[in-house]
LOMARVEX-270151 format. One line per 2 residues: number of its first residue (from 1); their letters; for each residue x negated, y, z of C-alpha. Coordinates in Angstrom, 2 decimals, padded with zeros to 5 digits. Example, Ala and Ser with C-alpha at 12.3 -4.5 7.8 and 13.67 -1.06 7.14 Angstrom:
REM residues 2
1> AS> -012.30/-004.50/007.80; -013.67/-001.06/007.14
***
This chain:
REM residues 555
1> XX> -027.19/-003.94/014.53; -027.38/000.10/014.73
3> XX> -027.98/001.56/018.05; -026.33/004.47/019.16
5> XX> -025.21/006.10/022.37; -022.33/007.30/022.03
7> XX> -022.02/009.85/024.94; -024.77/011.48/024.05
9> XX> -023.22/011.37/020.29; -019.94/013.02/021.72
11> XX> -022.27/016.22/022.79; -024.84/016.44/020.25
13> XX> -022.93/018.35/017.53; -019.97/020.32/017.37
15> XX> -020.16/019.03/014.07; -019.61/015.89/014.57
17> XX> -016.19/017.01/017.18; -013.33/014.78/016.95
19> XX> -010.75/016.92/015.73; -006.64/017.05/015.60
21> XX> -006.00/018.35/012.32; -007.58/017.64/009.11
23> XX> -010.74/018.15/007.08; -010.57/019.56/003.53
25> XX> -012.81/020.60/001.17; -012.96/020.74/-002.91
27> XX> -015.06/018.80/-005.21; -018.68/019.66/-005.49
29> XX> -018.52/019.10/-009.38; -016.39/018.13/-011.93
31> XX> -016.43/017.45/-015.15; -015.37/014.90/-018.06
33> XX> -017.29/012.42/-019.13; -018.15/011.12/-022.91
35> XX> -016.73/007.18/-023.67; -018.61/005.13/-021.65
37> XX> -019.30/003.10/-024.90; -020.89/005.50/-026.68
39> XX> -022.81/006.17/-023.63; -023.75/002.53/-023.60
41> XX> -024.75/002.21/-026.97; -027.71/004.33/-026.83
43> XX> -028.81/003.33/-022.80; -031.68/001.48/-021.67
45> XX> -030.84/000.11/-018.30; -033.69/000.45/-015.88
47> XX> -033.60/-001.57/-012.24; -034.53/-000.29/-008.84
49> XX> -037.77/-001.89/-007.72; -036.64/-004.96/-005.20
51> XX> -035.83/-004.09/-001.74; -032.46/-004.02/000.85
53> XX> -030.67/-001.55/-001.18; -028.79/-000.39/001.92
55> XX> -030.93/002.34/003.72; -031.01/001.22/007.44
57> XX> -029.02/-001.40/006.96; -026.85/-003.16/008.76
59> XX> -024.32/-000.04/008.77; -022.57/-000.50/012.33
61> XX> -021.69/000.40/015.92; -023.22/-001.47/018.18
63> XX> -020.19/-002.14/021.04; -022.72/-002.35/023.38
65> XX> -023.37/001.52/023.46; -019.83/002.55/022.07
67> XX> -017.91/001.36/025.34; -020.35/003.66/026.88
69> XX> -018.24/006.11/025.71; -014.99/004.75/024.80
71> XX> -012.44/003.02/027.33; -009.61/001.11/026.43
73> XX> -007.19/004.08/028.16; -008.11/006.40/025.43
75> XX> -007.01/004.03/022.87; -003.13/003.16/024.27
77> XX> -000.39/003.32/021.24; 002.65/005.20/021.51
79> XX> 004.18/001.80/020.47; 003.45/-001.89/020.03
81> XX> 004.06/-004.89/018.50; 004.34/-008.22/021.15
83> XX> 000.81/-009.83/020.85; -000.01/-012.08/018.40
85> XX> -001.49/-015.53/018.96; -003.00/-016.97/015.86
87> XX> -002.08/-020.59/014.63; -005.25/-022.52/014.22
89> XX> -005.31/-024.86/010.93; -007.57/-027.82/011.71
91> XX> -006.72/-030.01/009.33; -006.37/-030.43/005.28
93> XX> -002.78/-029.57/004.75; -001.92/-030.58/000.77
95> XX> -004.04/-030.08/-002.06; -003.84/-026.28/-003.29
97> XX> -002.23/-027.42/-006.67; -003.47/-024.30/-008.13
99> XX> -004.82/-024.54/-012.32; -008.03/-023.41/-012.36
101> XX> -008.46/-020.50/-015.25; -011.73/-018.82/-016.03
103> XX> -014.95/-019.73/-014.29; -018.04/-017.50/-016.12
105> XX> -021.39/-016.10/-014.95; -021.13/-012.69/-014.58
107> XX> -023.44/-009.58/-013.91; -026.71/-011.18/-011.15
109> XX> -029.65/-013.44/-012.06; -030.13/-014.95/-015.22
111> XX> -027.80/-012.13/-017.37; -030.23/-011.08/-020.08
113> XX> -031.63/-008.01/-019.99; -030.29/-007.51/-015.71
115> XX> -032.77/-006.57/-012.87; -031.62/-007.44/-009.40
117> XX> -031.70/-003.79/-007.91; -031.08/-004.63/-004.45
119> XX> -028.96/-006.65/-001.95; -026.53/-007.69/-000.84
121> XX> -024.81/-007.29/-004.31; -021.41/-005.78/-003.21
123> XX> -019.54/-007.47/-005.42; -016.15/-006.25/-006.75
125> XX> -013.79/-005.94/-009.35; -010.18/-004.87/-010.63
127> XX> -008.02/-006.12/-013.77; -006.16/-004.80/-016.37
129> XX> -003.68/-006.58/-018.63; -006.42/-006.76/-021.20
131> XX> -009.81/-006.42/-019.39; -012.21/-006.77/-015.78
133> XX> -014.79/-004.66/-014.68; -017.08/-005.69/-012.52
135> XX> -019.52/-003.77/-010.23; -022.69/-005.49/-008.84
137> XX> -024.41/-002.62/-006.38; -025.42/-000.19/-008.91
139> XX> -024.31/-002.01/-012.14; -021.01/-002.46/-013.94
141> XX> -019.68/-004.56/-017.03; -016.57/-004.78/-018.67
143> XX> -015.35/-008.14/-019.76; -012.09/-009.94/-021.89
145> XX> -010.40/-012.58/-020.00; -012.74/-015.23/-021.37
147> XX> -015.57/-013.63/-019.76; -017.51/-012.30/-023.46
149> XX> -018.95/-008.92/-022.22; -017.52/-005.75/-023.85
151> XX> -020.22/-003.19/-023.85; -022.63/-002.78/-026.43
153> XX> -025.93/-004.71/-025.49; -026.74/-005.49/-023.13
155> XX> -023.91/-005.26/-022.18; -023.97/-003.24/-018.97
157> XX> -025.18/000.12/-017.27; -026.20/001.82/-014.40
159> XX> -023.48/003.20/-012.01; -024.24/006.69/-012.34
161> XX> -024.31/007.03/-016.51; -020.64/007.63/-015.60
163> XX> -021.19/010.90/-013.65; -024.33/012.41/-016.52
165> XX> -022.16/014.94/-017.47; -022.05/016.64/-014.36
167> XX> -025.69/017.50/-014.57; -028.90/017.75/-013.24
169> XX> -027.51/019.15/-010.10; -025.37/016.71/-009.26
171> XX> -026.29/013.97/-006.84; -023.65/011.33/-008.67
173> XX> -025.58/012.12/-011.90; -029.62/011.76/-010.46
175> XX> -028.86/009.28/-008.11; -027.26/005.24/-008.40
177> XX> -026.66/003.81/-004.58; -023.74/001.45/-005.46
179> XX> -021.73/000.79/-002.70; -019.38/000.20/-005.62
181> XX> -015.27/000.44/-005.93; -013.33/-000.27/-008.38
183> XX> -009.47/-000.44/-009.16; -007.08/-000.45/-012.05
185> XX> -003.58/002.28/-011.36; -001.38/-000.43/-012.92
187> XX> 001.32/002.50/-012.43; -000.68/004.87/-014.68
189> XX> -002.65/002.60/-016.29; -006.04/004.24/-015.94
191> XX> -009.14/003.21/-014.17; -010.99/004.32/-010.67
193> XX> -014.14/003.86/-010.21; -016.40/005.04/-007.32
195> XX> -019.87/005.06/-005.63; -021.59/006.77/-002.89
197> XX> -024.56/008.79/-003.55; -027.34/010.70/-001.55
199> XX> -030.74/011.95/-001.66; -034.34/010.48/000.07
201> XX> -034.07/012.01/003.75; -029.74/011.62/003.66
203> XX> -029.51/015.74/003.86; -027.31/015.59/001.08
205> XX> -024.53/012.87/000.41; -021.51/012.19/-001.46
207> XX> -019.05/010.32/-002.85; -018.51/010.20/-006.92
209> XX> -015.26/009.73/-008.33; -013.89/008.68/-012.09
211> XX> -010.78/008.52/-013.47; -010.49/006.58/-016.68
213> XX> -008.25/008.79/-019.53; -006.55/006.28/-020.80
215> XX> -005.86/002.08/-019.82; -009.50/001.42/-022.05
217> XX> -012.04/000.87/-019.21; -014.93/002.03/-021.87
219> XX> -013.43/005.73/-022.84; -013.65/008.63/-021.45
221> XX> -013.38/009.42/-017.32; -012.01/012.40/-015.96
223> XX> -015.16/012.88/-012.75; -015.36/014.09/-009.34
225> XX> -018.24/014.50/-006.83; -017.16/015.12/-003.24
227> XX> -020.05/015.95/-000.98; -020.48/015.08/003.26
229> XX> -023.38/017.67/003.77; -025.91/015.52/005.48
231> XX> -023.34/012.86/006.75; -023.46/009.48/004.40
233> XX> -019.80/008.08/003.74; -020.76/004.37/004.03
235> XX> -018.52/001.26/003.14; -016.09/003.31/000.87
237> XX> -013.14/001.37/000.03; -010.01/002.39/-001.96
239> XX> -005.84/001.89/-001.81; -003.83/003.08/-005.04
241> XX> -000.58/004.57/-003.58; 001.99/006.62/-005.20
243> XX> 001.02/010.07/-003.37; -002.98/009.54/-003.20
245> XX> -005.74/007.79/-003.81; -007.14/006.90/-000.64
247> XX> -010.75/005.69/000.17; -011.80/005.23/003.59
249> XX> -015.85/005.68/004.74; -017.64/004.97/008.01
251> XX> -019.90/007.95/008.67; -023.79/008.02/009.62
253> XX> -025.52/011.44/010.09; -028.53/011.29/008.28
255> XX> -028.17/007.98/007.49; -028.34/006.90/010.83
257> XX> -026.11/007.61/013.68; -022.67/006.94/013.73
259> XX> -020.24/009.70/012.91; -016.87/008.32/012.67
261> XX> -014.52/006.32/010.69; -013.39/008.61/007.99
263> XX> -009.92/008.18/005.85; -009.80/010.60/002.77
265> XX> -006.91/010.88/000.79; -007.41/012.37/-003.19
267> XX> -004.43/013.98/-005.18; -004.02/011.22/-007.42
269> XX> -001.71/013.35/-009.74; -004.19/016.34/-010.32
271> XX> -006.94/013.30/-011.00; -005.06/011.60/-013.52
273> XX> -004.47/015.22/-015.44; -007.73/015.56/-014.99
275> XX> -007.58/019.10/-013.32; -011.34/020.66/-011.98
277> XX> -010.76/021.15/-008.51; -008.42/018.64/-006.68
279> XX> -008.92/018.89/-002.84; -009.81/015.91/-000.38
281> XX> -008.07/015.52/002.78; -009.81/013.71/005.52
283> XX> -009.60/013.11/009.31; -012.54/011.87/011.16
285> XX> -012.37/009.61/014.44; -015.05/009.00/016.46
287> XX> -013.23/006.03/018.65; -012.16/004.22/015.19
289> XX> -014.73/001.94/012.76; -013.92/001.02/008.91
291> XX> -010.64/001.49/008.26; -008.57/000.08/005.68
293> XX> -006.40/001.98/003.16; -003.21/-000.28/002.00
295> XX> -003.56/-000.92/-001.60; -000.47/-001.41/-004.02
297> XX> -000.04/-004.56/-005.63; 003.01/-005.17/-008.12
299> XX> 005.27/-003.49/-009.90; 007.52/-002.22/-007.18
301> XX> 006.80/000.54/-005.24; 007.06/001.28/-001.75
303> XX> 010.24/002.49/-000.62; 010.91/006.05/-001.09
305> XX> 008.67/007.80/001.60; 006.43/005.41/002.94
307> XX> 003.02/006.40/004.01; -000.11/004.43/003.22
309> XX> -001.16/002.14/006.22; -004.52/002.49/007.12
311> XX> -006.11/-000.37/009.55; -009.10/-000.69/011.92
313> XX> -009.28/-002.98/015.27; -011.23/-001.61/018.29
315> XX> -013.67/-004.14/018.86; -016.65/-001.93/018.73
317> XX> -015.36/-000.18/021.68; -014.61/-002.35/024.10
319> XX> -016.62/-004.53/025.89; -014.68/-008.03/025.17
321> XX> -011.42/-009.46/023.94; -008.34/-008.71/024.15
323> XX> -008.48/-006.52/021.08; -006.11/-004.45/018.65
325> XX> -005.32/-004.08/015.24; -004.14/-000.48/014.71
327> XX> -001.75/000.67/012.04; -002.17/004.12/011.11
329> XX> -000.15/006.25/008.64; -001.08/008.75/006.48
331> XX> 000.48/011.43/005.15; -001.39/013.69/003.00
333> XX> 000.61/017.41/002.01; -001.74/018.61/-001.16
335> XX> 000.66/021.58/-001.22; -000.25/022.49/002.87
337> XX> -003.12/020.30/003.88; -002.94/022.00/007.38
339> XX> 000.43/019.89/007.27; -001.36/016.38/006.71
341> XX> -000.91/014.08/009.33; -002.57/010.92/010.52
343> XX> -000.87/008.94/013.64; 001.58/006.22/014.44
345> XX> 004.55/007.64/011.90; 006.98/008.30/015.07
347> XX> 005.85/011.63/016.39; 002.71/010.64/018.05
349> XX> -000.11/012.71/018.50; -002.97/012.91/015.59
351> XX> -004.79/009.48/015.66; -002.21/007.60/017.35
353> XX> -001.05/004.03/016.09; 001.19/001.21/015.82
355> XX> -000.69/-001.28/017.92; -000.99/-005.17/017.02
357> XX> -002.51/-007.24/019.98; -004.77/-009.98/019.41
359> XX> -004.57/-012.88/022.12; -007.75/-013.12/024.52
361> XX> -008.97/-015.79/022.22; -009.68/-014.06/019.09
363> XX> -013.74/-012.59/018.79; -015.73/-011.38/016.00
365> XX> -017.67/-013.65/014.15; -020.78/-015.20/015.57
367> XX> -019.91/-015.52/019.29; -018.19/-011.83/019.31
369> XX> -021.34/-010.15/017.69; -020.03/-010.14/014.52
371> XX> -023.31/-010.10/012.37; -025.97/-012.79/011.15
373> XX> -024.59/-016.44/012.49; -024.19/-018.50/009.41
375> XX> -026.29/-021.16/008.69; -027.87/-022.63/005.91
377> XX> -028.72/-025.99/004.56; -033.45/-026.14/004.85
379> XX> -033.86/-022.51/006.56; -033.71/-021.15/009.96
381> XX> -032.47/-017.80/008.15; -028.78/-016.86/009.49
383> XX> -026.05/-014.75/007.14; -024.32/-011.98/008.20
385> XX> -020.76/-012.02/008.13; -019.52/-008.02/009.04
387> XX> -017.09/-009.64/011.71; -016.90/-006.01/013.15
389> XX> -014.01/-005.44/010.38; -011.62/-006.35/008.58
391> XX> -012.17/-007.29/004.49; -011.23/-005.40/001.60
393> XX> -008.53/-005.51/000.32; -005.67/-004.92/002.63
395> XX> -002.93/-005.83/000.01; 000.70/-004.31/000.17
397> XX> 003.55/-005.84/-002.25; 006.91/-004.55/-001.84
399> XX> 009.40/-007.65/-003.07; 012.64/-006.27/-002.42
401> XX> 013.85/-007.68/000.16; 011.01/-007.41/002.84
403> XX> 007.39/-005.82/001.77; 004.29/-007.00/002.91
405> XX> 000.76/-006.20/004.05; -001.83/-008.89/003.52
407> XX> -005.57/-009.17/005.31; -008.22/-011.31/006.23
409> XX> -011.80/-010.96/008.63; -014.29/-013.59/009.75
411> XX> -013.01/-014.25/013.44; -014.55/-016.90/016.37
413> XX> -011.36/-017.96/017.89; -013.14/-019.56/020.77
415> XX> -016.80/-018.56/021.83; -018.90/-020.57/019.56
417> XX> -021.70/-019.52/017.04; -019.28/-019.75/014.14
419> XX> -017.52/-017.71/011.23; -013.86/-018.73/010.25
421> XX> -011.36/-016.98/008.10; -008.59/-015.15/009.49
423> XX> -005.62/-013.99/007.88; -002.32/-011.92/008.49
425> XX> 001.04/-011.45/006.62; 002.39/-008.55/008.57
427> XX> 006.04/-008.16/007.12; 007.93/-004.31/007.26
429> XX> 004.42/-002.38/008.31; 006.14/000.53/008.57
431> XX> 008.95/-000.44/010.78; 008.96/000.47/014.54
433> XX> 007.42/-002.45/015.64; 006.07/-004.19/012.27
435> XX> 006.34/-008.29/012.03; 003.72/-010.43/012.24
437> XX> 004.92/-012.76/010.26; 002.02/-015.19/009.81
439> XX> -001.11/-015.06/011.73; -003.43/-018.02/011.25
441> XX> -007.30/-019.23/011.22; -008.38/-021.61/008.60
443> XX> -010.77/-023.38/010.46; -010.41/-027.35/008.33
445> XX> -013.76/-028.43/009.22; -017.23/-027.33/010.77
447> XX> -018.26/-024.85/007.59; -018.43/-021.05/008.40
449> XX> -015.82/-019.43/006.16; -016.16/-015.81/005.68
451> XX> -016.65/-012.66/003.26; -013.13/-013.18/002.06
453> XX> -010.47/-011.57/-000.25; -006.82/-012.44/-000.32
455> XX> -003.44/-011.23/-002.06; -000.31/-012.29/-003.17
457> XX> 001.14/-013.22/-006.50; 004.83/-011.83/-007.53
459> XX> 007.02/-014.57/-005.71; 004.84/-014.67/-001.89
461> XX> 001.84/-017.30/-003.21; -001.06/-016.51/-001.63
463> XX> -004.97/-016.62/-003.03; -007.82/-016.15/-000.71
465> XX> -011.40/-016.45/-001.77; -014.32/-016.71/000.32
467> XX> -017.67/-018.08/000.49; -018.66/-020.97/002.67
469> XX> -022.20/-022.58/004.17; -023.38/-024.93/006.76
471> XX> -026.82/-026.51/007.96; -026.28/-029.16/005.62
473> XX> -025.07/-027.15/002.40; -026.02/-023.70/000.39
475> XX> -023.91/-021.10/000.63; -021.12/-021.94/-001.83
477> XX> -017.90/-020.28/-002.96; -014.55/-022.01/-001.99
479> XX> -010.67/-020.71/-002.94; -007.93/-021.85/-001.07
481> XX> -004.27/-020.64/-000.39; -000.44/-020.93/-000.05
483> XX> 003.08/-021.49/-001.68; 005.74/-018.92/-000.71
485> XX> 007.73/-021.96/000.87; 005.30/-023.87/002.60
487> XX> 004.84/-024.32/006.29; 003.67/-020.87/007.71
489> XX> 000.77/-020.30/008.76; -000.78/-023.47/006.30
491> XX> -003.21/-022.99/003.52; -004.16/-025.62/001.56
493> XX> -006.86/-027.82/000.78; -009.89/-025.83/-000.38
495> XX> -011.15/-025.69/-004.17; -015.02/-025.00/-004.89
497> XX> -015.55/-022.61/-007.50; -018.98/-022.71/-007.50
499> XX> -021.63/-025.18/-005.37; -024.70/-022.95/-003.93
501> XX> -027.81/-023.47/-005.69; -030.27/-022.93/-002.94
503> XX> -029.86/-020.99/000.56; -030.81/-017.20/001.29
505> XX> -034.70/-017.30/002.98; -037.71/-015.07/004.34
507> XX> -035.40/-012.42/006.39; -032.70/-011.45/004.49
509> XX> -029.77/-011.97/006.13; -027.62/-009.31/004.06
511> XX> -024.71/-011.35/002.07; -022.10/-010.26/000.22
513> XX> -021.06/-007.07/001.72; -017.79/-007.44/000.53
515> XX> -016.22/-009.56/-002.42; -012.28/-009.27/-004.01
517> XX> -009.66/-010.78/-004.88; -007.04/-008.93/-007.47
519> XX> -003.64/-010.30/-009.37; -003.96/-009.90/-012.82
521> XX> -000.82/-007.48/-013.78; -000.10/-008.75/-017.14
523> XX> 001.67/-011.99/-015.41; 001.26/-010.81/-011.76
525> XX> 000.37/-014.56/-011.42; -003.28/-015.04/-012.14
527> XX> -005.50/-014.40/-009.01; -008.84/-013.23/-009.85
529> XX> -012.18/-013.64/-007.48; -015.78/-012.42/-007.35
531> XX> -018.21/-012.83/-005.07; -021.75/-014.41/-005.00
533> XX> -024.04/-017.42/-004.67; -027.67/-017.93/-005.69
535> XX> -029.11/-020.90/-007.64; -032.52/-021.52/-005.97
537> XX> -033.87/-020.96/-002.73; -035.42/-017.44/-002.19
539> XX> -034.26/-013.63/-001.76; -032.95/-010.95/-004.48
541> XX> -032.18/-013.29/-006.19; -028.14/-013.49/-006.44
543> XX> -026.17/-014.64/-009.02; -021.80/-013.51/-008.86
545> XX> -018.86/-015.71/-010.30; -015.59/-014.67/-011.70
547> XX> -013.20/-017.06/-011.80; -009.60/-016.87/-011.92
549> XX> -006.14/-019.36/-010.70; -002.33/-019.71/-010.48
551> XX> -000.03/-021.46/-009.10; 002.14/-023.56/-011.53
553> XX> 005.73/-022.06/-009.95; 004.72/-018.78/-010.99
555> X> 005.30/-018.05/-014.17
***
């Protein structure tokens, strides 16, 4: 885990300040690029040569030397929810009931023509009514509901193809890091895609933006390259929301010391029109780590004037449990930037936020490390589990009556070498306080659960995905989840999507990195879920799944 010392961090650089008000800057480049078909039609996809793709890797604060500068005073909300003791499921509750949709091989080990570039694979995707995309670390394929690739052979490309147009200059053009998002507007019906980018010695980083011209995931992309100077925005992830597009980064100068959770807001309007110079709007905290932007789900939007919710807990600086879950709002003002605001929503100062207590029993994964503590079945090798955050996505679904936020992290909820899934339905978010509404561990047996994805289908359902390993099994991938009217706080019997081949060996511990679950919006019933496994013991060599479920009351 990254060491840093945090006072000294606080003095180093006024750069690297902590300041009130926000930080904006234009685009770098921008540009428009050709249909990605035509692009792929006469590309030759070349691999990186093996190795840990991420440069320094593992990416996070080490709470050890973060409390060193960070006390729990500095951190006290304006306002609070009561604190929230999780329900621990122990036992099988019914079988899920779910029928199981697509289940196809998609972009890893064993696609022709596919080099494994680096690891862990990242693994992500979004849906359209007609098609997926899927980004692997620095590759991406588009694919029809049965899984048949779309592309011209073979039927992928490398990450930054979408960004040539912006030239030889351009760091999104020369360069293809992955760190991969991507997500379908459903309200515009266009395409985001995104991926960090930066040069050998970190000087220069960025973060490259497209957005599609039309709903066809292969035409043309409207593109954007945002550069951090010599800080690397690390872990992007992205909400779709009405006002913005917001992706959220955790910041390392140079590519090495911390330098603050980072929430960005883009003017999603001027991006969709495809206009040359949009601004970003960021604020940078030094006391906060990976943030999560809320990310629209159905069609109903939020009511008039709600800001996205951005959340982060504080467990990388304080020393042990009791923690927090903050909910932060942001409200971008593309018209006055000056007049952006991040806080609580109720007149408190600039990082201020809506706190959510966790009981004294909740840690990070693996004992409270929160990095490499799952087993696997014939190797001493352990699998990191990022239990320092919570997972993309952090779903919102507005369904008239109440709306919704919807999470999940890999949690110990007592002080035992473990990973289980965690997951929260906090109802009215941006009520004064929100409600927890359901707050529970899935914990039905011995087998570390974690890397997870969750989110709701149109009537409440819930699908989480996840993978799952043990000293006596490979690391598998298991879906699980919920009827609107069952018991609270009950998921139900597990479902394996796909058995592990062989277990992760000789040092890597890297797994995952992230994986997603989306609703398809053509019946905003079908979940969808990616994530990956490998078929035979050894290293860079990952295969990813896409497989897809309903429930049969939603129809």
């Amino acid at each position: 885990m990254r060491k840093l010392l945090l006072t000294s961090l606080l003095c180093s650089s006024a750069a690297l300040a902590q300041v009130s008000g926000p930080l904006v800057s234009p685009p770098a480049f921008s540009g428009m690029s050709e249909p990605l078909e035509h692009i792929a039609l006469r590309a030759r996809t070349s691999a990186f040569a093996v190795r840990e793709f991420r440069p320094s890797r593992n990416h996070d604060v080490d709470k050890a030397q973060t409390v060193a500068g960070m006390g729990r005073a500095m951190l006290a909300p304006l306002v609070a929810t009561p604190v929230s003791a999780p329900y621990m499921q122990t036992a099988t509750y019914q079988p899920l009931g779910a029928t199981m949709g697509a289940n196809f091989e998609a972009l890893g080990l064993g696609t022709p023509g596919f080099g494994i570039s680096g690891a862990p694979p990242d693994t992500t995707l979004a849906v359209s009514p007609t098609q997926i995309v899927q980004w692997v670390n620095s590759q991406f394929a588009v694919y029809n509901k049965a899984g048949v690739p779309q592309l011209p052979a073979p039927g992928f490309l490398n990450g930054n193809t979408i960004w040539a147009a912006l030239g030889a200059s351009s760091l999104c053009a020369t360069t293809n890091r992955g760190d991969p998002i991507v997500q379908y507007d459903r309200m515009a019906q266009r395409w985001v895609l995104t991926q960090f980018a930066f040069n050998a010695s970190f000087t220069q980083n960025s973060q490259c933006i497209a957005v599609s011209q039309t709903s066809n995931a292969m035409g043309a992309y409207h593109l954007y390259e945002y550069s951090f100077g010599a800080q690397l925005p690390d872990y992007g992830k992205i909400g779709v929301w009405p006002d913005a597009y917001y992706i959220t980064y955790n910041m390392f100068t140079n590519g090495a010391s911390f330098a603050g959770g980072r929430a960005c807001a883009y003017d999603r309007a001027k991006m969709l029109a495809g206009v040359p110079a949009p601004s970003q709007i960021c604020f940078n905290s030094l006391s906060r780590f990976s943030f999560l932007p809320s990310d629209l789900d159905g069609p109903n939007l939020p009511p008039a004037g709600t800001p996205n919710i951005h959340i982060s807990w504080d467990w990388a600086f304080l020393t042990t449990a009791p923690y927090t879950m903050q909910l932060t709002k942001f409200v971008p003002d593309f018209a006055n930037p000056a007049a952006s605001t991040f806080s609580d929503g109720f007149g408190g100062a600039p990082f201020s936020f809506v706190a959510v207590p966790m009981d004294a029993g909740t840690f990070a994964a693996c004992n409270d490390n929160g990095n490499a503590c799952v087993p696997q079945l014939g190797t001493t090798q352990k699998l990191d589990t990022l239990g320092s955050r919570q997972m993309y996505r952090l779903v919102y679904r507005n369904f008239g009556t109440y709306d919704a936020l919807l999470v999940t992290q890999a949690v110990d909820t007592v002080a035992a070498n473990t990973a289980n899934l965690r997951w929260w339905e906090i109802r009215n978010p941006a009520a004064n306080p929100p409600v927890v509404y359901q707050n529970s561990t899935f914990a039905p047996n011995g087998d570390a659960r974690w890397m997870s994805s969750a989110a709701f289908d149109k009537l409440g359902n819930i699908g989480v995905g996840y993978s799952v390993s043990s000293a006596t099994m490979n690391p598998g991938i298991m879906v699980t989840g919920r009827r609107r009217a069952d018991p609270k706080n009950l998921l139900r019997a597990e479902v394996l999507v796909q058995a592990g081949g062989g277990s992760q060996t000789t040092g890597l511990s890297r797994w995952g990195d992230y994986s997603t679950m989306q609703i398809d919006p053509a019946d905003e019933c079908t979940f969808w879920y990616t994530t990956q496994y490998i078929g035979a013991n050894g290293t860079f060599n990952w295969r990813t799944k896409i497989a897809s479920f309903k429930f049969p009351n939603c129809l």
